[in-house]
Every structure is written in C-alpha cells, then in structure tokens.
C-alpha positions in Angstrom: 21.3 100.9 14.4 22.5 97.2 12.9 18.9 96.6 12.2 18.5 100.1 9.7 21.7 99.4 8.1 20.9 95.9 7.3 17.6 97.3 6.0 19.4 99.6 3.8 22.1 96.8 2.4 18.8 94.9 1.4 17.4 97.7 -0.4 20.6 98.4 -2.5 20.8 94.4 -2.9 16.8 94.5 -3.8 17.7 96.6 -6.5 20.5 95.0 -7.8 18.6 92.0 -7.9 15.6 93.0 -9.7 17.6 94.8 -12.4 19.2 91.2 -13.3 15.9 89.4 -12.9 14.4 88.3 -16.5 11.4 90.3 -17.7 8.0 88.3 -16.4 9.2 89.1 -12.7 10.7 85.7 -11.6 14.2 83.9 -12.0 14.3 81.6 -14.7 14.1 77.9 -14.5 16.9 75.7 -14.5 18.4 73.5 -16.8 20.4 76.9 -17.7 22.0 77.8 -14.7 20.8 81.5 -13.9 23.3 84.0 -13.8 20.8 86.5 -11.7 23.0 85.9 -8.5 26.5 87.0 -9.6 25.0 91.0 -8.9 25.4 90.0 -5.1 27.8 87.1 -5.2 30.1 88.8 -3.1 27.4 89.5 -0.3 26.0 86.3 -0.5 29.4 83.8 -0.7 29.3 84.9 3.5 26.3 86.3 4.5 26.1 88.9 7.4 23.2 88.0 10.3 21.2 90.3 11.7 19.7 90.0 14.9 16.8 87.3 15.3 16.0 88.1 11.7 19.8 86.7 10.2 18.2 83.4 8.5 15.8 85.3 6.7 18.7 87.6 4.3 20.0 84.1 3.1 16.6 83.2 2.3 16.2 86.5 -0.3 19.3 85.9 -1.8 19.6 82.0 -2.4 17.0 80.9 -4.4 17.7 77.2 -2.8 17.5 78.2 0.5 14.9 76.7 3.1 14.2 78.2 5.6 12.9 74.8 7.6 16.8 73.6 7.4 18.6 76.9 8.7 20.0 74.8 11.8 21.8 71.8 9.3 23.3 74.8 7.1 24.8 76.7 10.1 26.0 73.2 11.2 27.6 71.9 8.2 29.3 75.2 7.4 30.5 75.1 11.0 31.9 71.7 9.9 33.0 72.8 6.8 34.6 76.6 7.3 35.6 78.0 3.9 32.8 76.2 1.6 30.8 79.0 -0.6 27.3 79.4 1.4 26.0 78.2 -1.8 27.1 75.0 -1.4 26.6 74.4 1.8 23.0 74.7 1.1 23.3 72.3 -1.6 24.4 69.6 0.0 22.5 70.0 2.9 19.3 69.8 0.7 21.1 66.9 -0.5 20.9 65.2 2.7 25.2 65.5 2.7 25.3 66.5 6.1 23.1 63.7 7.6 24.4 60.3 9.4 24.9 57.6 6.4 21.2 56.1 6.2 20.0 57.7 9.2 17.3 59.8 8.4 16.4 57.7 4.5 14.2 60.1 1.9 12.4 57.9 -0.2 12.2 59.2 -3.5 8.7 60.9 -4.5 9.0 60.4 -8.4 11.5 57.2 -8.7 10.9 57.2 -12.8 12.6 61.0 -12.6 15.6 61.1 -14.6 17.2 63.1 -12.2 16.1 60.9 -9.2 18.6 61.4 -6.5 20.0 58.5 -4.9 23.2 58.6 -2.3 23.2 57.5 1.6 20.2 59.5 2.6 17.8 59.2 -0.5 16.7 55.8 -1.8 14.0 54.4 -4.5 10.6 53.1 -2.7 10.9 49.7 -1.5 9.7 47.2 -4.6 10.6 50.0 -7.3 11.5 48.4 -10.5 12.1 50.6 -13.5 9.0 49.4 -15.9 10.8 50.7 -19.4 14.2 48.7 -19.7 15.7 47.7 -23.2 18.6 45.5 -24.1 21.7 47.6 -25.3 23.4 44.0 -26.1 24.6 41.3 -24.2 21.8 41.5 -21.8 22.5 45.0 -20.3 19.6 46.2 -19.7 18.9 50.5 -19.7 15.8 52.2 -19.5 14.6 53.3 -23.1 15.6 57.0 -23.0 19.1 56.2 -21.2 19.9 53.6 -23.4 19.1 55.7 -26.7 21.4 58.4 -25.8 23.8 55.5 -24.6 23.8 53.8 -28.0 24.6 57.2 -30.1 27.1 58.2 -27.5 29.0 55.0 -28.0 28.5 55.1 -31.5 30.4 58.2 -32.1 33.1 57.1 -29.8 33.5 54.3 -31.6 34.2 55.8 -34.8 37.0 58.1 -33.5 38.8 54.5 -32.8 38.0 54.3 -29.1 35.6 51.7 -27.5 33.8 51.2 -24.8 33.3 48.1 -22.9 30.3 47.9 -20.7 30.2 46.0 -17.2 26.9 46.5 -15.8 24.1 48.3 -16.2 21.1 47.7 -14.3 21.1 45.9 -11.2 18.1 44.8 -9.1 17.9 45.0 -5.5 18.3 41.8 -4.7 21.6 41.9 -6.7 22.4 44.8 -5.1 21.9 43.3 -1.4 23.5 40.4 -2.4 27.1 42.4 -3.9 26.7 44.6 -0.6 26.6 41.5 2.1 29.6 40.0 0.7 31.5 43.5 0.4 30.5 43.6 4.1 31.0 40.1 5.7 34.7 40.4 3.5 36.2 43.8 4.7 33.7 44.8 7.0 31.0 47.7 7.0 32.3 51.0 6.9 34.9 49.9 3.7 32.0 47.9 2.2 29.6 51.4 2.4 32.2 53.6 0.7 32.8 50.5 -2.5 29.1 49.9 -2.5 26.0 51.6 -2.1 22.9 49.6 0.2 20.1 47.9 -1.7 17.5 50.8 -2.9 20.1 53.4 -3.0 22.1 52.0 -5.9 21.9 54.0 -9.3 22.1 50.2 -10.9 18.8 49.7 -9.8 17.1 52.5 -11.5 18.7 51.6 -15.6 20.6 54.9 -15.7 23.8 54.2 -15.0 26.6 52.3 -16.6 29.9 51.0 -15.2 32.2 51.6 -18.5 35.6 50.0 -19.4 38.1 50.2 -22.4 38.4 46.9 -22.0 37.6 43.4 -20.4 37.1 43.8 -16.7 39.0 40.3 -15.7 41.5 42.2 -13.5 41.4 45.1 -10.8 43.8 47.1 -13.0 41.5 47.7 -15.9 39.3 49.6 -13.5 42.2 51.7 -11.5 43.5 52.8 -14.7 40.7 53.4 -16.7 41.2 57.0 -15.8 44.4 57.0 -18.2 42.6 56.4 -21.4 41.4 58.0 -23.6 38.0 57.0 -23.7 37.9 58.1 -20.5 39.0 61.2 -21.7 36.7 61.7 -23.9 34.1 61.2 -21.9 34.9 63.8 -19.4 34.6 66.5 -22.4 31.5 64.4 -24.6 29.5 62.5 -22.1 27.4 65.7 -20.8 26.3 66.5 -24.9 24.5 62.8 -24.2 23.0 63.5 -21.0 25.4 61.5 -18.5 27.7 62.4 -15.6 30.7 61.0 -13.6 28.6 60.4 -10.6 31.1 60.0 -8.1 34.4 61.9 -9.0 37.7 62.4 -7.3 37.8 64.7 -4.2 33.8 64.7 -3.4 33.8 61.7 -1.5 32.6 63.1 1.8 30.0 64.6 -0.6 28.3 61.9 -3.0 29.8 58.5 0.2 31.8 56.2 -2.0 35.2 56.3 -3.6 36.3 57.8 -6.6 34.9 55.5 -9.7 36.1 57.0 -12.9 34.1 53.9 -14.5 30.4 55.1 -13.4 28.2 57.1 -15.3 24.6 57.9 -14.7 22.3 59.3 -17.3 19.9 62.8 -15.7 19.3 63.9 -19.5 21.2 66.7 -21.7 20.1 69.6 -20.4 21.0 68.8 -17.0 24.1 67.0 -17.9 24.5 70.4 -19.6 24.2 73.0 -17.2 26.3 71.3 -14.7 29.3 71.0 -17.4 28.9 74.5 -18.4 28.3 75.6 -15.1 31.4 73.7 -13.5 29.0 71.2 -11.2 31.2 68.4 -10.9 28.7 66.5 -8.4 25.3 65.4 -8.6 24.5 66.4 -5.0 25.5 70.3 -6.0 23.3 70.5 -8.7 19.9 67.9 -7.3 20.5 70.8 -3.9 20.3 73.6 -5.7 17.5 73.0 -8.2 15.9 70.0 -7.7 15.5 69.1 -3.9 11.9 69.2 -2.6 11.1 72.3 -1.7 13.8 74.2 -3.4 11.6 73.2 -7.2 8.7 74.9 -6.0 10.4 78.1 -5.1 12.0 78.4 -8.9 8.6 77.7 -10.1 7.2 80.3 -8.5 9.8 83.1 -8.4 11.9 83.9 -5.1 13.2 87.3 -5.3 10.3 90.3 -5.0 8.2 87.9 -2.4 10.9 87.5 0.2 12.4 90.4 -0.1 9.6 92.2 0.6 8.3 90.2 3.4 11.1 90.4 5.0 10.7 94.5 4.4 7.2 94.5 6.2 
C-alpha cells in the first residue's frame, strides 16, 4: 500500500517535472541556476522514503544527487536537522561532511577556474599555475583573473574608493611555511581555521586576492575592513567581475576557516553570477551542486525522464 502511493506521488511529480523541463528533454546547464525544481520544492526540501527503494526518489528529484554517497547525506542531515536536503547534498559533494584532510580529493583539472579547494580537495602535488601576470608591485594573478581584477579595481577607483592589495598568489612552499609558524605559535586546530595546509590554499592557484582599503601594518585594518565602503561595494560589484567572498560570516563549519571579509577568489562571471542572483553565499553550495565530479555529468546528460523512469520499471 506505501509502495503504490509512492508510485502515484512520483507520477504526479513526473509530470510536474517534465512540464517545467526546457524543450530538448533535459535540464539546462548551469551557470543560470535552473528554476525546473521549484514545481516540487516543497516535496523535495524533506523527502519521504519508501521502503528499500527511499534513496532512489531523492535521486529523481535532485539533479546533484549521487546515489554512491546516500550514507554521508543521511549522516550529515542527521548532524545537521533543519538544513534544506538540497544543501545537505551540496556540501556533502563538497566533501563538508568529511574529517579535516582525512579523505584529500586531488583536483582533476587544477587550471579550472572553478577548481575547488577547502580541507578535503587540494591541487596535485607540484601544481604551479603556468599563466601568471604582474598586476603591480609583484602580485602576481593568472591572466584571466588578473584582467577582470584590473577593470574591477578600475571602476572602484573612480567612484573614490581604493583598493589596497596584500597578496595574491602564494606558492606552496610559502604556503607551508605561513602554516608551520601559525601552528608552532597557537597550535594546530587555531592555526587550521586562520590558514589553509600547503596545496589547499586558493593563493596557490592566482585567483584569489586578499584586499584592503588601506595599508595592512596593523591587525585592525583587516577586522574592520568589513566597515568600508569598498568593502561594500564589493559585496554588490565583485560578482559582475567574476569574484566571490570565499569564506563569509556564518559558514565556517562549511568552507573550515574564519570569516575573512578581505579574500576574494576569482571562478569567472557567469558563476560569480548565478550564485549572486541565486543567493549562494558559499563556494562549497554552488561547486556541490553543479560542479562536483559526478554531479557535471548528470547535468550534461539530462536527469529527469531517465531516473524517473528507471525507478518506474
């Protein structure tokens, strides 16, 4: 009896589905974030189970969901009661949900863009980015980030404002080296959430930038950057130029570190984009739901009429 009315939800839901579903069959491709989902938003923010088939309904409605990592998404929503089901997929695809560098992803394609780095994805051991230019006083950014950089800061600056700029890339070695002495000085846990390990550093691959208003001499120019208006304007500008806040306030048990109004990482306009117009305020959010491994191929290749009707069969 559960079994036949869970068969006919998913036919009404089917149906809802493919009505929103753009002509050619399959959902459309990020960097717009598709609006095919809202039809059963309600039915999927908490999805029912069903018997021994329960992980499959998930599967048809969440174009992000992998079926491989069903255990870590009952787990972290276990551990997380009240996050959307949505999200908890995210950030498990993320690697949120594992031990801090416990179980290390190496990234497949570290030139990507949108290469995710955090505690549980890192750049191949020996990766340099091979494309870096000098934005000016030896800050080195790779060519497309530093482009986009140079025109952002260009129109800031005539509005008044200014930007100072603190560091851009940073090699491993650097990287190791700022991390030891975080570590041997406050010890490891407070040096992992100021610092990220050696290979998992956005520094390292010339997309981000640590910005100021003004010269970073003291602590305080960093604390209150927040309260300027540069800053300001870069929370409603920055995305039109293809960079993020990477690690904002109240995601820390999300992205690992604390909250650095200062850092921004470039992952191009349209996804910088989509994640301000579709109220993404984390990396890990976004990377989970559309770029993961895995979760790519499925968007590619359509999600909705093939497991829906496998799971009919």
């Amino acid at each position: 009896m559960k079994k036949s009315a869970g068969v006919l939800l998913i036919i009404i839901l089917l149906i809802s589905a493919l009505a929103a579903v753009p002509q050619g069959g399959s959902a459309a491709r990020p960097p717009i974030i598709p609006q095919s989902q809202s039809a059963v938003a309600a039915f999927a923010s908490n999805p029912p189970y069903i018997g021994s088939e329960a992980v499959n309904i998930p599967d048809m409605v969440y174009p992000h969901y992998l079926r491989e990592n069903y255990k870590r998404y009952n787990n972290f929503r276990n551990r997380n009661p009240g996050m959307p089901f949505s999200r908890v997929i995210a950030y498990v695809n993320a690697g949120v949900d594992l031990a801090p560098y416990s179980d290390v992803t190496f990234a497949a394609d570290p030139e990507s863009i949108a290469v995710m780095l955090n505690r549980n994805n890192s750049l191949p051991l020996g990766y340099e980015p091979g494309d870096m230019v000098n934005i000016g006083g030896g800050h080195l950014m790779r060519e497309e980030a530093a482009e986009h950089f140079l025109v952002m800061r260009e129109e800031l600056t005539s509005l008044g404002l200014r930007l100072h700029i603190v560091i851009t890339y940073r090699s491993y070695q650097q990287q190791a080296r700022r991390f030891n002495d975080a570590q041997a000085r406050s010890g490891t846990v407070s040096a992992e959430r100021q610092f990220a390990r050696p290979g998992h550093s956005d520094h390292q691959t010339g997309l981000a930038a640590d910005l100021l208003n003004r010269s970073w001499s003291d602590h305080m120019s960093y604390a209150r950057f927040e309260e300027t208006k540069e800053y300001a304007w870069l929370c409603d500008n920055a995305y039109r130029y293809g960079f993020i806040l990477r690690y904002p306030r109240n995601y820390g048990d999300i992205h690992g570190f604390i909250y650095e109004p200062w850092h921004w990482r470039y992952v191009g306009v349209d996804i910088a984009t989509a994640m301000y117009e579709g109220g993404i305020d984390v990396f890990e959010e976004y990377y989970g739901k559309y770029l993961a491994p895995g979760v790519i191929e499925r968007w590619e290749n359509g999600y909705l009429v093939d497991n829906w009707l496998s799971w009919l069969k």
